[in-house]
ZAZA-13641 format. One record per residue (C-alpha): residue number from 1; residue in one letter; chain; x, y, z. Coordinates in nm, 2 decimals, decimal comma. Each point is the difference from the previous one (the first is absolute). Layout:
// ZAZA-13641
(NUM; "A"; "A"; (X; Y; Z))
...
// end
This chain:
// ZAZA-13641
(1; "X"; "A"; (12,50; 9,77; 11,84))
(2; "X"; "A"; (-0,20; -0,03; 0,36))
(3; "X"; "A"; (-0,18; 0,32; 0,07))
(4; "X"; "A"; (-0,32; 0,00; 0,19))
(5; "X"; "A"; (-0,34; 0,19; -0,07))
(6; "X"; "A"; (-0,13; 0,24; 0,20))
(7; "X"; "A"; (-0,30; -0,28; 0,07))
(8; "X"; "A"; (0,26; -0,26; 0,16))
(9; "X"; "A"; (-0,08; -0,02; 0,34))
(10; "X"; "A"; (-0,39; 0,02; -0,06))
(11; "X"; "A"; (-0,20; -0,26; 0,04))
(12; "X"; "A"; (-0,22; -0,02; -0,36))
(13; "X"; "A"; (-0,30; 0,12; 0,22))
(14; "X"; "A"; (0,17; 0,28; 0,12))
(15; "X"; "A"; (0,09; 0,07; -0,35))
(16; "X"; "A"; (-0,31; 0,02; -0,12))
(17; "X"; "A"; (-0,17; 0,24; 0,26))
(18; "X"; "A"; (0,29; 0,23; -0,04))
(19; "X"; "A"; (-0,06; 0,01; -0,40))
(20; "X"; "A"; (-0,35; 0,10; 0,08))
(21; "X"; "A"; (0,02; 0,25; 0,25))
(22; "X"; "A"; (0,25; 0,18; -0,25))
(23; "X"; "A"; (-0,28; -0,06; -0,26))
(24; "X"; "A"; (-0,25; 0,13; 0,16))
(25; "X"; "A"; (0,17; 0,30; 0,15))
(26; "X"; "A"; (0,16; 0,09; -0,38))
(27; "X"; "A"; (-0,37; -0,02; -0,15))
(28; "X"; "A"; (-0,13; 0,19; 0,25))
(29; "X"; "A"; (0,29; 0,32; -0,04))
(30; "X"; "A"; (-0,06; -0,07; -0,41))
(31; "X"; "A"; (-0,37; 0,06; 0,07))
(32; "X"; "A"; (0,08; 0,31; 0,22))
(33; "X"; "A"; (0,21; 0,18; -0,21))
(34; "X"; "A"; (-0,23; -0,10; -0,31))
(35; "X"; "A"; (-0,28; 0,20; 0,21))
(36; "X"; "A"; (0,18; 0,26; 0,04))
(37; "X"; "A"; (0,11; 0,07; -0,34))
(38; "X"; "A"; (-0,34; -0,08; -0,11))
(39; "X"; "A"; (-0,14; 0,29; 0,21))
(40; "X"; "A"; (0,26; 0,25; -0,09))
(41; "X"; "A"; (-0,04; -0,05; -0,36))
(42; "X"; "A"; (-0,40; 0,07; 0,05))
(43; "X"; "A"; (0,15; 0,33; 0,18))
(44; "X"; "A"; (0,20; 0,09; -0,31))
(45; "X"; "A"; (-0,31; -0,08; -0,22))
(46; "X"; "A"; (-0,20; 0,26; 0,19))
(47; "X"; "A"; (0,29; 0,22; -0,02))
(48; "X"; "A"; (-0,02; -0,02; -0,38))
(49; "X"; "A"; (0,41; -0,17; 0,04))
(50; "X"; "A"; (-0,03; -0,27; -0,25))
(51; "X"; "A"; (0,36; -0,06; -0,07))
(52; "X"; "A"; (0,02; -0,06; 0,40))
(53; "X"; "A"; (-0,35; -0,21; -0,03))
(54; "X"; "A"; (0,19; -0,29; -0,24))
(55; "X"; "A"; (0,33; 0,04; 0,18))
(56; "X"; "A"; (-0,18; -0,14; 0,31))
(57; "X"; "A"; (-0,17; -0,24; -0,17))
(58; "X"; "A"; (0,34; -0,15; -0,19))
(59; "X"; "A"; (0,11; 0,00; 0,38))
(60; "X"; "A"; (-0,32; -0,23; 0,06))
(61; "X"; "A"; (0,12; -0,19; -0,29))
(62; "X"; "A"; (0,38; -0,03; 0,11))
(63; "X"; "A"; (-0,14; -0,08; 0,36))
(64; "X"; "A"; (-0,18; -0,30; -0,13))
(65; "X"; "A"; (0,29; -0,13; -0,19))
(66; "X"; "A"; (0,23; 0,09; 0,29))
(67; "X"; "A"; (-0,20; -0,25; 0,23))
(68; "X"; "A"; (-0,03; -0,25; -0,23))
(69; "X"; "A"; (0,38; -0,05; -0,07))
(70; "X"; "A"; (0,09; 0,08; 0,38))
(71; "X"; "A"; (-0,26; -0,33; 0,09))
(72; "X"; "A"; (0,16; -0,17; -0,27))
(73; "X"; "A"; (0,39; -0,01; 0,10))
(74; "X"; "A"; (-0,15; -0,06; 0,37))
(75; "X"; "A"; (-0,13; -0,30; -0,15))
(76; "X"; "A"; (0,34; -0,09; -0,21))
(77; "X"; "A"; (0,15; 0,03; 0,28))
(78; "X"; "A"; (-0,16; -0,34; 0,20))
(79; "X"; "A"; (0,22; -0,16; -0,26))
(80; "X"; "A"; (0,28; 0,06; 0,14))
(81; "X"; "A"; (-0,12; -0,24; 0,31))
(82; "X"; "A"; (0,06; -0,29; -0,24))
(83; "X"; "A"; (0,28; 0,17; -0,22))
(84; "X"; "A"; (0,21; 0,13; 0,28))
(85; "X"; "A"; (-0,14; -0,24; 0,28))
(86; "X"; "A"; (-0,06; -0,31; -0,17))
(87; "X"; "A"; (-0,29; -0,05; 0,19))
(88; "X"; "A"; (-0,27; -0,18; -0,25))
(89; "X"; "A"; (-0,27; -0,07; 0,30))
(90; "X"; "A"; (0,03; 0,34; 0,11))
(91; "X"; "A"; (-0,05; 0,17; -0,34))
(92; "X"; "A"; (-0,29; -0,25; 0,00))
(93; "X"; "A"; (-0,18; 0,10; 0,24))
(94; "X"; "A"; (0,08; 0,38; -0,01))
(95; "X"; "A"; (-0,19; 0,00; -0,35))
(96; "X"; "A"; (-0,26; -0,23; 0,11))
(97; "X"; "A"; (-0,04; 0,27; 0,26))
(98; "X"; "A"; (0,00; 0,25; -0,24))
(99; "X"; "A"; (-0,27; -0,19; -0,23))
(100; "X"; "A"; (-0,22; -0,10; 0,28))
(101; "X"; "A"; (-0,05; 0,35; 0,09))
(102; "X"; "A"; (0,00; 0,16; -0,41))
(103; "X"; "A"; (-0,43; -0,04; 0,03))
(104; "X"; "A"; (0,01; 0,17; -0,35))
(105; "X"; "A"; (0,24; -0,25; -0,13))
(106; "X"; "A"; (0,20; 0,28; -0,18))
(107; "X"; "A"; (0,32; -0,19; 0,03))
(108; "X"; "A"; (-0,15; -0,37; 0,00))
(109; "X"; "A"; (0,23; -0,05; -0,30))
(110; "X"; "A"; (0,32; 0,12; 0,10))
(111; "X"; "A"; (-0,04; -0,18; 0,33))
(112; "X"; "A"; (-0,10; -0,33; -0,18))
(113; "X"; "A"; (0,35; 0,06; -0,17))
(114; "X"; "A"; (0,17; 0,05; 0,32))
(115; "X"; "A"; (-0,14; -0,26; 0,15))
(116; "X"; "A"; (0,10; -0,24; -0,27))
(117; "X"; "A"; (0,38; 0,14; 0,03))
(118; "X"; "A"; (-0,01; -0,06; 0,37))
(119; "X"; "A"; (-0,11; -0,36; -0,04))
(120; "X"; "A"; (0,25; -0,10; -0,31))
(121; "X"; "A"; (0,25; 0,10; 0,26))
(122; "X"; "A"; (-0,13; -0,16; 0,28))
(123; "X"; "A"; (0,09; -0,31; -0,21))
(124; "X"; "A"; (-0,44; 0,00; -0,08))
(125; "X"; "A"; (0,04; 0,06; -0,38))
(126; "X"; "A"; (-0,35; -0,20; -0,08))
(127; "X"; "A"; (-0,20; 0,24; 0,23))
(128; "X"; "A"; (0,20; 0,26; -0,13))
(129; "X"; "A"; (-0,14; -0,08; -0,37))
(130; "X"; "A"; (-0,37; -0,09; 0,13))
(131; "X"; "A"; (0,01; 0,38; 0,12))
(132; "X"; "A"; (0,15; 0,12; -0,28))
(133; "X"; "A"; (-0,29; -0,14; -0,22))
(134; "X"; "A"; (-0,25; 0,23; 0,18))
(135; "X"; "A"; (0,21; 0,35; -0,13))
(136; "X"; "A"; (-0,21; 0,20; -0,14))
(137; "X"; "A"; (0,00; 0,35; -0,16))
(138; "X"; "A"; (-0,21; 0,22; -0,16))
(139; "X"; "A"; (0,31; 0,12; -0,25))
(140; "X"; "A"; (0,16; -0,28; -0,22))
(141; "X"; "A"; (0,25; 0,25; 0,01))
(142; "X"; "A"; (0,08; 0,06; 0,33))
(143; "X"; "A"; (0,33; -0,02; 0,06))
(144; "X"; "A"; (-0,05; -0,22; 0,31))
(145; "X"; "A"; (-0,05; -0,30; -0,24))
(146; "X"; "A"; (0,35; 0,00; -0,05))
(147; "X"; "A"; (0,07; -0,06; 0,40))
(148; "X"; "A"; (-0,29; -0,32; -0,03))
(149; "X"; "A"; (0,15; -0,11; -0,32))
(150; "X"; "A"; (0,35; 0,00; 0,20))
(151; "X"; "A"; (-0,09; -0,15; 0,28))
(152; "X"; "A"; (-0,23; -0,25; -0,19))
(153; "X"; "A"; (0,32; -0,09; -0,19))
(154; "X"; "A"; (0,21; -0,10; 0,30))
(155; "X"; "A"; (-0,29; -0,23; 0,19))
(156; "X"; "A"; (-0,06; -0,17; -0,37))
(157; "X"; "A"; (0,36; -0,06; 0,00))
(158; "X"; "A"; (0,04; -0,16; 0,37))
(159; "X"; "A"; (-0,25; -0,22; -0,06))
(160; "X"; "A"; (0,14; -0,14; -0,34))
(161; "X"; "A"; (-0,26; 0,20; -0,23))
(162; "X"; "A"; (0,24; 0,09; -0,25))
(163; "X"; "A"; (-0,30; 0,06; -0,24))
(164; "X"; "A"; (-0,20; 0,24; 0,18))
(165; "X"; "A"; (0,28; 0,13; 0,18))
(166; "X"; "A"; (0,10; 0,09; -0,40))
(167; "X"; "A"; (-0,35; 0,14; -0,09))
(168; "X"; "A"; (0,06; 0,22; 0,29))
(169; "X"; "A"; (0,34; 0,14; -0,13))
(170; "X"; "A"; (-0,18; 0,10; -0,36))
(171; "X"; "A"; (-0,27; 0,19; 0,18))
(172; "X"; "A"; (0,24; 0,16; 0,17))
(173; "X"; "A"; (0,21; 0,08; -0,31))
(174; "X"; "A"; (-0,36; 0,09; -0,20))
(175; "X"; "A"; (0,06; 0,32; 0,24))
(176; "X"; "A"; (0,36; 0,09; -0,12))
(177; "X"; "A"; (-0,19; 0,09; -0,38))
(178; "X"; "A"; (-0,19; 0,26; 0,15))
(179; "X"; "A"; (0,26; 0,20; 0,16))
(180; "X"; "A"; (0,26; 0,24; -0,18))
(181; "X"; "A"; (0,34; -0,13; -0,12))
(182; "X"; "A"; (0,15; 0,23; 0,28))
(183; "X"; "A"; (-0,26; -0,02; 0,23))
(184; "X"; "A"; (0,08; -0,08; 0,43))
(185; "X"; "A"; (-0,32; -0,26; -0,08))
(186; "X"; "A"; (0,19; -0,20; -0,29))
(187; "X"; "A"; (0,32; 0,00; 0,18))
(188; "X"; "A"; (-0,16; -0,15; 0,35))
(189; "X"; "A"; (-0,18; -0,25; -0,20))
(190; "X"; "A"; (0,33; -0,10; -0,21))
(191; "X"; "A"; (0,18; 0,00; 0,34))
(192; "X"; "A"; (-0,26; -0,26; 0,14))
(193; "X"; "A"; (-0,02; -0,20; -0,35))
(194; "X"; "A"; (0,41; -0,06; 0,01))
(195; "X"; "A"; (-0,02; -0,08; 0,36))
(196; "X"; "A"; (-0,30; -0,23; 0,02))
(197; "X"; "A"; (0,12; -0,17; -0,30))
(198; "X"; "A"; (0,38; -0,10; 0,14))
(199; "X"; "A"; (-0,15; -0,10; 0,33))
(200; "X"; "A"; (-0,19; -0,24; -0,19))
(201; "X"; "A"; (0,20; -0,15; -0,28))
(202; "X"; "A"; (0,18; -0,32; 0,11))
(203; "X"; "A"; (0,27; 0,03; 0,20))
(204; "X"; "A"; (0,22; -0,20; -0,24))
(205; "X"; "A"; (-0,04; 0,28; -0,27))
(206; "X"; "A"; (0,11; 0,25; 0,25))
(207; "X"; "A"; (0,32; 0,17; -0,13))
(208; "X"; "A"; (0,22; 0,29; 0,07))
(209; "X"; "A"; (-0,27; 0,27; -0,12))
(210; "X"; "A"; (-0,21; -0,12; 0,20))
(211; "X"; "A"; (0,25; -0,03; 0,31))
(212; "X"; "A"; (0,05; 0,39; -0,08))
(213; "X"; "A"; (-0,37; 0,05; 0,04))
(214; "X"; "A"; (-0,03; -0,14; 0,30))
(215; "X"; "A"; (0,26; 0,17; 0,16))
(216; "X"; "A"; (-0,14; 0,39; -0,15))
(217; "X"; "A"; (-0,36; -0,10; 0,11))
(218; "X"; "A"; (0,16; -0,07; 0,38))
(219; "X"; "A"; (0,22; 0,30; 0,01))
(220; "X"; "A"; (-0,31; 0,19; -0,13))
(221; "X"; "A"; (-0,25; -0,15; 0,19))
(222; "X"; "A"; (-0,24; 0,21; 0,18))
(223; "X"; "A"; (-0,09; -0,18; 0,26))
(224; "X"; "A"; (0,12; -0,35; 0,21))
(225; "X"; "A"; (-0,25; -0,21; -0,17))
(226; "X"; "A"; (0,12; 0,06; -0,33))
(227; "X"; "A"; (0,39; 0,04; 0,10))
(228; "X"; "A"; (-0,04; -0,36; 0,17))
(229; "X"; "A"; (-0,21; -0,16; -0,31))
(230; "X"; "A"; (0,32; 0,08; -0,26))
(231; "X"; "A"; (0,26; -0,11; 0,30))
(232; "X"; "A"; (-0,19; -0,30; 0,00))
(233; "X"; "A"; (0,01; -0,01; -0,38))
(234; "X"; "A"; (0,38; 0,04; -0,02))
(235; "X"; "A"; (0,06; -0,27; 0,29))
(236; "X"; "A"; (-0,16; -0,26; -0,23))
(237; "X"; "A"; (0,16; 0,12; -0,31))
(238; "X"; "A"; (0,33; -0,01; 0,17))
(239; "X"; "A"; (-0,11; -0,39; 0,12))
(240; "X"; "A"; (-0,09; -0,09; -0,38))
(241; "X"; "A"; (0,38; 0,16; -0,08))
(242; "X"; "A"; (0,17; -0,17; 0,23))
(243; "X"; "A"; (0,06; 0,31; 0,21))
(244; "X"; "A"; (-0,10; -0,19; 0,36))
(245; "X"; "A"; (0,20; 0,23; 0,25))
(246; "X"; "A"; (-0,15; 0,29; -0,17))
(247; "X"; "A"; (-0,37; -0,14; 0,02))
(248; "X"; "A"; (0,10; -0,06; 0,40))
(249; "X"; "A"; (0,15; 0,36; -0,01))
(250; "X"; "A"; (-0,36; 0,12; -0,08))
(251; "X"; "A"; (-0,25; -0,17; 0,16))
(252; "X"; "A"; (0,17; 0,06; 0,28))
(253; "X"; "A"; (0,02; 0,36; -0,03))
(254; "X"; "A"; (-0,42; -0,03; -0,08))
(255; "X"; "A"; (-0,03; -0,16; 0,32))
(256; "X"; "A"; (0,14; 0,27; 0,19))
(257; "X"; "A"; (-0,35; 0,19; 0,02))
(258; "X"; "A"; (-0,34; -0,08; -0,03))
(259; "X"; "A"; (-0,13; -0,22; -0,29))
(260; "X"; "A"; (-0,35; -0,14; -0,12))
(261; "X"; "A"; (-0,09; -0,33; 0,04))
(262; "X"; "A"; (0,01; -0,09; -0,37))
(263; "X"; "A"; (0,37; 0,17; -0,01))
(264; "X"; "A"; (0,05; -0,20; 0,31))
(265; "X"; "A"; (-0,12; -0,31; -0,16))
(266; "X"; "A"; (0,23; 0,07; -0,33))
(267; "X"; "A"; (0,31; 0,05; 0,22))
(268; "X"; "A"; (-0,01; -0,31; 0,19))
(269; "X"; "A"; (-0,08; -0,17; -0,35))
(270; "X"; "A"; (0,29; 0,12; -0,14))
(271; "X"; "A"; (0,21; -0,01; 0,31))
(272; "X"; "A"; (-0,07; -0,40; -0,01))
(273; "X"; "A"; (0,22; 0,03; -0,33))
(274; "X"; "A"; (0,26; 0,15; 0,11))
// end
């Protein structure tokens, strides 16, 4: 897996005043058209049309939600700068960009999260926890808890706090008894329960399960990032087995594209034992 975003190429500044220019000119056609229909269905109010009168405002409505979730996948997609790119300075600076500039501080606390996942894999997993500690929402139920919770889990982890890094993992599972039996929500949360918890059990209890598990989480994987974490994963596992060839066979196939510096750091670790 070595695809490129559609950032790569940008320089993090450039990033940034592209993301805004978009912003501003998407607003600014939500407002318009949000005008409009606001004027037409006065018309129809005049024109005694009521059934036209709340059509145009459910447009308003639809328009509103419209803008929000189009501004939202524009911001998903900066990820892709560290999940395709594995560029962790980049990603930092694109959202520091992006917070420097949020005066309202609307997304202060999904930036803080970002941020935090862009230092942990920078190989910076204490700043990423000393931002992590300043996460705040309104909602104890917002369901970005789960991403700070998960990304508090893996910085707790690298620097050897096995007891907050488990606090972390039962306030992440507190959200699973919330959700429906069936529900998308439950099954993401099991999905990152099972695979936080074989990343971190010893590598001496690893067995064939959880060889399986690493291999469906990289042939699933969504983006680099994740496909090279579980590479990474099986490479050691295949070390602790005996497997050394194989454990070659993979990091180098890792190291034929861009990595992180704490994948980079993990890979010469493990290539020192093979």
């Amino acid at each position: 897996m070595n695809t490129r975003s559609c950032y790569f190429g940008q320089t993090a500044q450039q990033v940034v005043a592209d993301y805004f220019a978009w912003l501003r000119k998407t607003r600014a056609l939500a407002i318009a058209a949000a005008v409009v229909l606001g004027v037409v269905a006065i018309v129809f109010v005049f024109l005694g049309c009521m059934i036209a009168y709340f059509i145009c405002l459910a447009a308003i409505l639809a328009t509103a939600w419209l803008l929000r979730s189009k501004i939202g996948r524009r911001f998903r997609s900066l990820l892709d700068i560290l999940g395709s790119d594995c560029d962790a300075e980049k990603y930092r600076e694109v959202i520091e960009g992006v917070a420097q500039r949020d005066t309202k501080r609307r997304s202060m606390g999904v930036c803080l999260i970002e941020l935090a996942l862009a230092h942990y894999h920078a190989g910076r997993p204490i700043d990423a926890l000393q931002l992590l500690s300043q996460v705040s929402f309104k909602s104890p139920k917002n369901i970005l808890w789960i991403r700070a919770f998960n990304v508090e889990a893996i910085a707790r982890n690298a620097v050897g706090d096995f007891a907050g890094r488990d606090a972390a993992l039962e306030r992440i599972a507190a959200f699973r008894t919330g959700t429906g039996i069936n529900s998308a929500k439950r099954a993401v949360i099991d999905d990152i329960l099972l695979g936080l918890n074989v990343q971190f059990r010893p590598v001496q209890q690893w067995g064939p399960a959880d060889l399986d598990c690493m291999r469906k989480n990289a042939a699933l994987a969504d983006s680099r990032l994740t496909w090279i974490s579980w590479k990474i994963c099986e490479a050691e596992y295949q070390l602790a087995h005996g497997g050394v060839q194989e454990a070659a066979s993979l990091l180098d196939e890792v190291v034929e594209g861009p990595v992180t510096p704490r994948a980079a750091a993990n890979i010469e670790r493990l290539r020192a034992l093979v």
